[in-house]
C-alpha positions as MATLAB code, in Angstrom:
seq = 'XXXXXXXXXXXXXXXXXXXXXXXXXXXXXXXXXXXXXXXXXXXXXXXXXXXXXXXXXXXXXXXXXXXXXXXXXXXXXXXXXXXXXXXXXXXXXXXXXXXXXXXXXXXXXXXXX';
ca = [
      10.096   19.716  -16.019;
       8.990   16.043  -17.209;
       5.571   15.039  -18.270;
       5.854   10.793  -18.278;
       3.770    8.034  -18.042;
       5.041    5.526  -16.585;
       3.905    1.771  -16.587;
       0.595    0.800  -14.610;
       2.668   -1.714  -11.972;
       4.479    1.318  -10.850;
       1.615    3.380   -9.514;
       0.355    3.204   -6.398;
      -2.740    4.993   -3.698;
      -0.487    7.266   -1.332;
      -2.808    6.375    1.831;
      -2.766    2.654    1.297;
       0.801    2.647    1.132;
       0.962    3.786    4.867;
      -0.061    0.107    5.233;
       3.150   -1.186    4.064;
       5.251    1.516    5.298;
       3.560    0.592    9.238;
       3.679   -3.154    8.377;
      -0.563   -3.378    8.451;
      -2.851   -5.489    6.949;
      -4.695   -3.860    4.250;
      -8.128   -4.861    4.539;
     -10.210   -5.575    1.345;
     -13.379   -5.039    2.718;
     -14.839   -4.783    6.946;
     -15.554   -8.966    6.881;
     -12.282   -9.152    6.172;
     -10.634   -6.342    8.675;
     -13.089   -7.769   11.450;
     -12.090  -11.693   10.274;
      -7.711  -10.798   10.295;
      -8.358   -8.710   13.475;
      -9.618  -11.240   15.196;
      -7.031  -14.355   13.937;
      -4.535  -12.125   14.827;
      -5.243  -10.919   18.384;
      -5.654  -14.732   18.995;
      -2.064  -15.305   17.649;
      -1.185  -12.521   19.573;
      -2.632  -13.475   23.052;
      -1.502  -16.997   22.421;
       1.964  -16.485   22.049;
       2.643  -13.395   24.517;
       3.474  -11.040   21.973;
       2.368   -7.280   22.404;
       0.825   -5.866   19.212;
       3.586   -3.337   18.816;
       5.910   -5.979   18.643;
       3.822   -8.290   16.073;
       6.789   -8.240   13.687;
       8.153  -11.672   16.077;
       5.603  -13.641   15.518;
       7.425  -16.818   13.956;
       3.951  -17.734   11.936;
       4.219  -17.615    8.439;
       1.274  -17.627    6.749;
       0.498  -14.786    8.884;
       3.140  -12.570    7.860;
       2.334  -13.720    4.230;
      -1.255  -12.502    4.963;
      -0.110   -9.329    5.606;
       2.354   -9.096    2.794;
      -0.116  -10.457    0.250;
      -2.504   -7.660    1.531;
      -0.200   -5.073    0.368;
      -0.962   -5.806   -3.557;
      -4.286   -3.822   -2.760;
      -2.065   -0.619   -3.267;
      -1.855   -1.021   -6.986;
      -5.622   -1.274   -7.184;
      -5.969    2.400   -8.090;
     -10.425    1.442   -8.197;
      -9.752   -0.661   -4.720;
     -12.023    1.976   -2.226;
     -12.569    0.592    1.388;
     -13.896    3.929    4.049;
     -11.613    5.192    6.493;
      -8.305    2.985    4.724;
      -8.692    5.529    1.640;
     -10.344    7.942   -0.623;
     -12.325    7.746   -2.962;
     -10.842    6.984   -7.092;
     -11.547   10.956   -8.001;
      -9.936   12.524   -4.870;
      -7.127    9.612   -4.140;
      -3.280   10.998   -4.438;
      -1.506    8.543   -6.788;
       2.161    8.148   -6.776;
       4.884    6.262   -8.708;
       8.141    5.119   -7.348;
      10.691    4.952   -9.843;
      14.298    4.015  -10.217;
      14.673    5.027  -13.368;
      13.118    7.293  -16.309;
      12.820    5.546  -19.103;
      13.051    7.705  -22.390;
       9.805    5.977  -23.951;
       7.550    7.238  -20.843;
       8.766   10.652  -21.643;
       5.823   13.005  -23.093;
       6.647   16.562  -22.702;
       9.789   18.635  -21.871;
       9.646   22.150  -20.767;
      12.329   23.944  -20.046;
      12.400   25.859  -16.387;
      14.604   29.445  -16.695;
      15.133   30.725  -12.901;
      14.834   34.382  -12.399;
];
């Protein structure tokens, strides 16, 4: 087993990232949810797309929205009700492609029965 710490910009909140994972916007706060929900339902309605099938919208800035939303998953203080939990009881996770031998802290060795 590995004990590491790994580098800050690799960490992320488990229940935010269901946002990018489901291609959501990730609200920072309920002026904001209330202010993209409503932009977006008028995009929506104006060009005939379904909301299931939002990915077709050919607007931009929208999708950039969205995408630039996303960064709120690194903010491991970033607490907004019903998106996420609070700091203390948040499940962090790292996504890693590789282990780096300086992030390495501990080594124990596992012996199977």
């Amino acid at each position: 087993m590995l004990e590491i710490v790994v580098p800050d910009e690799l960490v992320s909140n488990f229940s935010t990232w269901h946002h990018v994972l489901n291609y959501w916007y990730l609200p920072s706060s309920q002026e904001d949810f209330e202010t993209f929900d409503k932009e977006m339902k008028q995009k929506l309605t104006e060009n005939n797309v379904k909301y299931v099938d939002r990915k077709l919208l050919k607007d931009h800035n929208y999708h950039d929205k969205i995408k630039k939303s996303w960064d709120l998953i690194f903010d491991l203080d970033f607490y907004f009700l019903f998106v996420n939990e609070p700091k203390e009881q948040s499940a962090i996770q790292a996504t890693l492609w590789e282990i780096k031998i300086e992030w390495v802290r501990k080594i124990t060795f596992f012996t199977g029965r």
